[in-house]
C-alpha positions as CSV (number, residue, x, y, z in Angstrom):
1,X,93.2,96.4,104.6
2,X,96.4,96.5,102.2
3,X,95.9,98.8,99.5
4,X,97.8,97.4,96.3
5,X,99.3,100.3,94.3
6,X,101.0,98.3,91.5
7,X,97.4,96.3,90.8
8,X,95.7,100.0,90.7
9,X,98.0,101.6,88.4
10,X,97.6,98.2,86.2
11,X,93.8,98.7,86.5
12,X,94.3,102.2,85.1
13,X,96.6,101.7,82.7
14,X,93.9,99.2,81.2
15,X,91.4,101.5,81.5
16,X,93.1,104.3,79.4
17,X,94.2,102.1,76.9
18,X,90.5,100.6,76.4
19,X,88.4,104.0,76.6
20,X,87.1,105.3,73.9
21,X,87.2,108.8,75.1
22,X,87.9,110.9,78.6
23,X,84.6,110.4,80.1
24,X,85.2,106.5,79.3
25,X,88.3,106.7,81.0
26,X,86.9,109.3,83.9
27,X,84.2,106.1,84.9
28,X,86.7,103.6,84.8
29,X,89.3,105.5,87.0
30,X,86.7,106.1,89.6
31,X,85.3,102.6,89.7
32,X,89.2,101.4,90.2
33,X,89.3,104.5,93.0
34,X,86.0,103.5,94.4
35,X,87.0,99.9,94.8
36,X,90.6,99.6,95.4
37,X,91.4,102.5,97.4
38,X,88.3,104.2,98.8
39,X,86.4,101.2,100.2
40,X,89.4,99.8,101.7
41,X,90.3,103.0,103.6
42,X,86.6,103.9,104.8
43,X,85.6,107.1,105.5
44,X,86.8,108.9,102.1
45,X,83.9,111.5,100.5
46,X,82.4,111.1,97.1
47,X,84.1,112.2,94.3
48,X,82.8,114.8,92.4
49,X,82.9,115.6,88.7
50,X,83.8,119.0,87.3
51,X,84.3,120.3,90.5
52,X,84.3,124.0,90.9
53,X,86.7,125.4,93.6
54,X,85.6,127.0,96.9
55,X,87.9,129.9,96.2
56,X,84.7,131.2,94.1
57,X,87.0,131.2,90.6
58,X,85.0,129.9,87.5
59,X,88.1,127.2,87.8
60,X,87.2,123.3,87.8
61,X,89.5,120.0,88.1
62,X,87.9,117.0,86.2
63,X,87.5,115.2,89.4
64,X,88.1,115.6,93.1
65,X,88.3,112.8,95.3
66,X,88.7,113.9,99.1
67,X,91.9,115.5,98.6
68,X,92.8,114.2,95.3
69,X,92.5,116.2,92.3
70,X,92.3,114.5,89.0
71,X,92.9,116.2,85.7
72,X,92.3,114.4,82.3
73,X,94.3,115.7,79.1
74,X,93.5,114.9,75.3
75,X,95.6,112.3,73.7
76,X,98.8,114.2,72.7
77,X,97.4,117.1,75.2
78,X,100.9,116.2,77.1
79,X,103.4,115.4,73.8
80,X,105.7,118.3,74.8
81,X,107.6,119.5,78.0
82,X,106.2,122.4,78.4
83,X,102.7,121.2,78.0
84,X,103.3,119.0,81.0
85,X,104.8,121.8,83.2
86,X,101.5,123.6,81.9
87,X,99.4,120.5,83.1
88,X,101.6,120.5,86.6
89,X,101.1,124.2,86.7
90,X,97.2,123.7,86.6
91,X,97.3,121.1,89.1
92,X,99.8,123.0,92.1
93,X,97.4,126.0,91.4
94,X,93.9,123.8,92.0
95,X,95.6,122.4,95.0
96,X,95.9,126.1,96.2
97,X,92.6,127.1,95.7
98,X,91.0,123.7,98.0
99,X,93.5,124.1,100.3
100,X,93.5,127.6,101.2
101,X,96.3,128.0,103.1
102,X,99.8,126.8,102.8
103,X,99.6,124.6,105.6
104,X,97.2,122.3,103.9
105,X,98.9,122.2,100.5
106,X,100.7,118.7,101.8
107,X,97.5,117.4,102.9
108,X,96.6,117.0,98.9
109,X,97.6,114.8,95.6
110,X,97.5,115.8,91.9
111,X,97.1,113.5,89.4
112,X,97.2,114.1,85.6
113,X,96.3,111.3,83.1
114,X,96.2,111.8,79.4
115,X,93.4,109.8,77.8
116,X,94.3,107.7,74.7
């Protein structure tokens, strides 16, 4: 089954500019993720919602989907550069943590959306 990237970042892009807040956004994005993407590939775990690395840190992503790890920011959370290296920052280090080892880090995707 053909998995159509421009229709789900069209589907998102809706959903941020409709939500009224991040968990709004947060059930939208994982009803597009559910539908578009996970159901076509099969075989893709549940997401999970504040999901607290296995490296036992007190650290948790917004939402981890198999290997992607999805972090929502405020509205103007991302206005600056060096907020968004910040954001990137977050995300590289939360990819460490579930992969473990360096050989894995590939094996994962970051996303970072900032809510309306």
């Amino acid at each position: 089954m053909e998995i159509d990237v421009d229709k789900i970042l069209a589907e998102i892009k809706r959903a941020v500019s409709i939500a009224q807040n991040e968990r709004e956004v947060q059930a939208r994005d994982s009803s597009i993720i559910e539908n578009e993407i996970a159901k076509k590939l099969g075989n893709v775990p549940v997401g999970r919602y504040e999901y607290t690395f296995i490296s036992g840190s007190r650290k948790r992503a917004d939402y981890l989907y198999g290997h992607v790890i999805i972090e929502y920011k405020a509205p103007g959370k991302l206005s600056r550069d060096s907020e968004i290296v910040k954001a990137k920052e977050q995300i590289i280090d939360y990819i460490k943590r579930e992969a473990e080892v360096e050989e894995r880090y590939g094996m994962f995707l970051g996303i970072i959306f900032q809510t309306r």
